[in-house]
C-alpha positions in Angstrom: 303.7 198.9 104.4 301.9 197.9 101.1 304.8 196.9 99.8 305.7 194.3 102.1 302.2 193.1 102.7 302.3 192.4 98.8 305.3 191.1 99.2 304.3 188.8 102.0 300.9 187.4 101.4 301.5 185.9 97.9 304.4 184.0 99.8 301.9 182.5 102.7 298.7 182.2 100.5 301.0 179.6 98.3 301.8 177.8 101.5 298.5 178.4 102.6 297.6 176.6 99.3 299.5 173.3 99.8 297.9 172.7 102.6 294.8 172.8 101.2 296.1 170.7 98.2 297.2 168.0 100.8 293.9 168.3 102.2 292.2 167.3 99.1 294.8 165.4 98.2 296.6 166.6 95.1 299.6 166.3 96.9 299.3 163.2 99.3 300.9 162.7 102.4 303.1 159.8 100.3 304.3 162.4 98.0 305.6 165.3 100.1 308.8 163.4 101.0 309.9 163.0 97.5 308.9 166.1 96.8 310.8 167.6 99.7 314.1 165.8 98.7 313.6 167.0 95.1 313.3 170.8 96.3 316.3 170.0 99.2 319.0 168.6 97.3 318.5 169.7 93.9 316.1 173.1 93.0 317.1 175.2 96.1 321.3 174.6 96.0 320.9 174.9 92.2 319.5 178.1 92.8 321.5 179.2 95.3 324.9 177.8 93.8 323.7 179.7 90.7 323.3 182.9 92.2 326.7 183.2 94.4 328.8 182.0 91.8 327.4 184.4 89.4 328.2 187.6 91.9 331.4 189.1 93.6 331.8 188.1 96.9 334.4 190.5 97.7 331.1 192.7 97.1 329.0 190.7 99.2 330.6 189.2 101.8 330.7 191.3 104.9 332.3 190.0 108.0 330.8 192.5 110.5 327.1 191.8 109.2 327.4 188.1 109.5 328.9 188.3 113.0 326.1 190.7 114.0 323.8 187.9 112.7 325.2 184.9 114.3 325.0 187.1 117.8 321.5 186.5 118.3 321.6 182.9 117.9 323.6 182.3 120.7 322.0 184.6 122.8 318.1 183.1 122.0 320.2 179.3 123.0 321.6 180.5 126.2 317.9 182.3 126.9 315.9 178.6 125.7 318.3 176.4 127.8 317.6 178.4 130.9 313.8 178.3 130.3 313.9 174.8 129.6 315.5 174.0 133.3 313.4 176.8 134.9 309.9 175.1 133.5 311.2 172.0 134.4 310.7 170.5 130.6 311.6 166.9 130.4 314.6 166.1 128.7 312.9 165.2 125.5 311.0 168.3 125.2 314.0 170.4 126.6 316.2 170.1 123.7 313.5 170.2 121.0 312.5 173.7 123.0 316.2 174.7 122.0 315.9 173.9 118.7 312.8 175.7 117.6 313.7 178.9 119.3 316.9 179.2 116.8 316.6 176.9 114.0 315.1 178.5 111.3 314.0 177.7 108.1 316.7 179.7 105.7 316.4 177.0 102.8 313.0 177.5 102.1 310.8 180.8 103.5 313.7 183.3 104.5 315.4 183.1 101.3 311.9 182.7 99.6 311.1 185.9 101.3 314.6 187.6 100.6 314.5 187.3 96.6 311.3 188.2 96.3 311.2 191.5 98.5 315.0 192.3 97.4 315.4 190.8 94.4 318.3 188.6 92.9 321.2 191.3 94.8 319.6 190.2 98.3 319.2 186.8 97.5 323.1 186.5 96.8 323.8 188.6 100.2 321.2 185.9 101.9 322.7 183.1 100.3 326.1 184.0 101.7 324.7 184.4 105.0 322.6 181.4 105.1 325.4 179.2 104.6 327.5 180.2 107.9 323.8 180.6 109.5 323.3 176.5 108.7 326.2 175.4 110.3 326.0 177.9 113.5 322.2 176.6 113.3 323.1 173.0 113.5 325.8 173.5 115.9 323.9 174.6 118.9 320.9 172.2 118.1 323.4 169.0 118.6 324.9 171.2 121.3 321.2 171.6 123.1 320.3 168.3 122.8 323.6 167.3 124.2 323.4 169.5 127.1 319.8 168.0 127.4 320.3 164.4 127.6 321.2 162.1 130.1 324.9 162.4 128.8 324.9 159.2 126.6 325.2 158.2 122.8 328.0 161.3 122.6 329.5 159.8 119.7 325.8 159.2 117.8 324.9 162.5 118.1 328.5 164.0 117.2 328.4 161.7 114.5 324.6 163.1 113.2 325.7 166.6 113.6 328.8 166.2 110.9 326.5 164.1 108.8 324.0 167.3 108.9 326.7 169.7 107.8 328.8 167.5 105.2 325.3 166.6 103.7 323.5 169.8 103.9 322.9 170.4 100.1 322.3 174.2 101.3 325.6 174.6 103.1 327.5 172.8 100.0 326.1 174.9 97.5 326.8 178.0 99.0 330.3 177.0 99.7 330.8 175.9 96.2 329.2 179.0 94.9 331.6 181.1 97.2 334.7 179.1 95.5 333.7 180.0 92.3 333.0 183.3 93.1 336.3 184.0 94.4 338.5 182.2 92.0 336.5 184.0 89.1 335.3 181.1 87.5 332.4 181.2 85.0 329.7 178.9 84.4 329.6 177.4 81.2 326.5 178.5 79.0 324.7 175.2 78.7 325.1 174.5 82.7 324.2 177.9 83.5 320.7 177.3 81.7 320.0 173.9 83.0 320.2 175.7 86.6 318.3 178.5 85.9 315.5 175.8 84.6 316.1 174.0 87.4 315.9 177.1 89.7 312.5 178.0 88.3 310.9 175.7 90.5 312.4 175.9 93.8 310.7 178.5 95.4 307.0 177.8 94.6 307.8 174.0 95.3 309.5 174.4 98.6 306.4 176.7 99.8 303.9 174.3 98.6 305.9 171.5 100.2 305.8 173.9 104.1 301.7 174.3 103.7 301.5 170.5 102.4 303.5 169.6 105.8 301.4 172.0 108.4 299.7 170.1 110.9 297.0 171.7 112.9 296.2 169.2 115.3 298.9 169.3 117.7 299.2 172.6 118.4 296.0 172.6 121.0 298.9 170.7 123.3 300.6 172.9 125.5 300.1 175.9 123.6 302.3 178.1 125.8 305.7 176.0 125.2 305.1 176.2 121.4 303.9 180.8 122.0 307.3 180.7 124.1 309.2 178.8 121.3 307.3 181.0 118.8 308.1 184.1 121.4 312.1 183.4 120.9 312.6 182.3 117.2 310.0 185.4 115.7 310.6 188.1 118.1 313.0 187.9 120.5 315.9 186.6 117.9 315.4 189.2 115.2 314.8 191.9 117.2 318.2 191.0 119.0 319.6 191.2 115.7 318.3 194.6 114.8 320.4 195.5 117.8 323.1 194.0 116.4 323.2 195.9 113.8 322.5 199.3 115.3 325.5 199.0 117.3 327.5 197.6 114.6 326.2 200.6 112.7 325.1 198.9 109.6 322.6 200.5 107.9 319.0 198.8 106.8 319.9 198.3 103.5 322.6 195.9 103.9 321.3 194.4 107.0 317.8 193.7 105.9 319.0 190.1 104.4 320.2 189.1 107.7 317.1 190.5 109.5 315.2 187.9 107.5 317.0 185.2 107.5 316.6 185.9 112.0 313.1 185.9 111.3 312.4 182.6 109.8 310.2 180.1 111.3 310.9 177.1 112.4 312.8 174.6 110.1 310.8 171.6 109.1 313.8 169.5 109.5 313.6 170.3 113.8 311.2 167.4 113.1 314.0 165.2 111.5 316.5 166.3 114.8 313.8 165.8 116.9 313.5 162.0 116.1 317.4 161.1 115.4 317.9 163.1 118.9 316.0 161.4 121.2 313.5 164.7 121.0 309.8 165.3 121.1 308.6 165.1 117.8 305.2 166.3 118.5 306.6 169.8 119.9 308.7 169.7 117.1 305.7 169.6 114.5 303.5 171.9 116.1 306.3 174.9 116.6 306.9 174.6 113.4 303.6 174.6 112.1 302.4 177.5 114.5 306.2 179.7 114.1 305.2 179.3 110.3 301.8 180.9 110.6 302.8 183.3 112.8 305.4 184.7 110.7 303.1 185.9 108.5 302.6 188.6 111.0 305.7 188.6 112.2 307.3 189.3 108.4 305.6 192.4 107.9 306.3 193.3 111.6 309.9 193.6 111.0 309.9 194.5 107.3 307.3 197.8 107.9 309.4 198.9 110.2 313.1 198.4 108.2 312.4 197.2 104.7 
């Protein structure tokens, strides 16, 4: 229990501490876009790409533990879209409801959390994982928000969703890291050492980046939609995954990447869906500021009782 609470509050008192340094403005408002992009397409695949190519994935690549981690997804989807219709959510707010009950942010707090309560072995398991978990993620956000609307702008919103996958720098460099990985082919010295400079900052910048984008206000509105969303993405999703697992009769050890990556927040970039899809983008920014806090909690939850 120590353990992971050591583990887990240096990891929210950083985000903790870019809100306060958007607060006071060290990092204004104008800035955490650029700095988002910077930690999006270049720190977090270079670490990522780094880390997969460099392993075996023969070694880490495990079929029934990515299955047993996709499961829940679907499930927490099916659950949200019945909710949505049985509390009578407009549409708007109905498919942004989806979204933050599965879409969680992989990129930047679960495989934050992964390498430093694993180390660089269940980073490179996470990494793995996270790349199917993106495009399974993105998948059934377009699909909510399709199921949600009024039926039109089909080929907009198919249209968005390959966009999200073919451009998601996470997805790419896990795939390209995979490739490597599986054809055996070594980084050269110099490039090797420009990532792992590069890599040095995309952790502690993507957490400063979550706190800088917290927003407090919003979530005094309808407090119960964002606990419900909160409810499914922190709770209900990982603990669906734990059963997963049981069943599937993987052990802790190797499962404890997945459970993780299940237990993520809220992705910040809900709030990019959100606007492209017609969505509530005030839902979108208050479940993931409140799924973010809450997992705090929710972290040490899961990772006392199998870490």
């Amino acid at each position: 229990m120590l353990h992971v609470a050591h583990t887990i509050a240096p990891i929210f008192l950083v985000i903790l501490l870019g809100w306060f340094l958007n607060w006071r403005q060290f990092i204004p408002s104008s800035l955490i876009g650029p700095l988002n992009r910077l930690v999006y397409y270049l720190a977090i695949p270079a670490m990522i790409f780094r880390e997969v190519a460099r392993s075996s994935f023969a070694l880490y690549f495990d079929p029934l533990l990515l299955t047993a981690t996709l499961l829940p997804l679907l499930i927490v989807f099916g659950t949200a879209l019945l909710a949505g219709k049985a509390w009578s959510l407009n549409r708007q707010e109905r498919g942004t409801f989806i979204q933050s009950s599965l879409h969680g942010n992989l990129g930047y707090i679960g495989l934050a959390v992964c390498y430093y309560l694993l180390g660089e072995k269940g980073f490179t398991s996470a990494s793995i994982l996270a790349g199917f978990l993106m495009l399974f993620q993105n998948l059934l956000s377009v699909i909510g928000y399709q199921l949600a609307s009024t039926g039109t702008g089909n080929g907009r919103r198919l249209w968005f969703l390959i966009k999200k996958i073919v451009g998601n720098p996470v997805i790419g460099s896990a795939l390209a890291g995979m490739t490597f990985s599986m054809l055996e082919i070594s980084i050269p010295q110099i490039i090797d050492r420009c990532l792992t400079i590069i890599s040095g900052m995309a952790l502690p910048s993507a957490l400063l980046v979550i706190g800088a984008s917290l927003s407090f206000g919003l979530m005094r509105s309808r407090i119960k939609l964002f606990l419900a969303a909160g409810l499914l993405k922190l709770l209900a999703c990982p603990a669906l995954g734990v059963l997963a697992y049981r069943v599937s009769g993987i052990p802790a050890e190797r499962f404890l990447p997945g459970l993780i990556l299940l237990a993520a927040p809220t992705a910040t970039i809900a709030f990019v869906m959100a606007g492209e899809m017609n969505g509530s983008t005030d839902l979108a920014t208050a479940a993931i500021s409140m799924s973010t806090l809450l997992s705090a909690l929710t972290f040490i939850l899961w990772l006392w009782q199998f870490g």
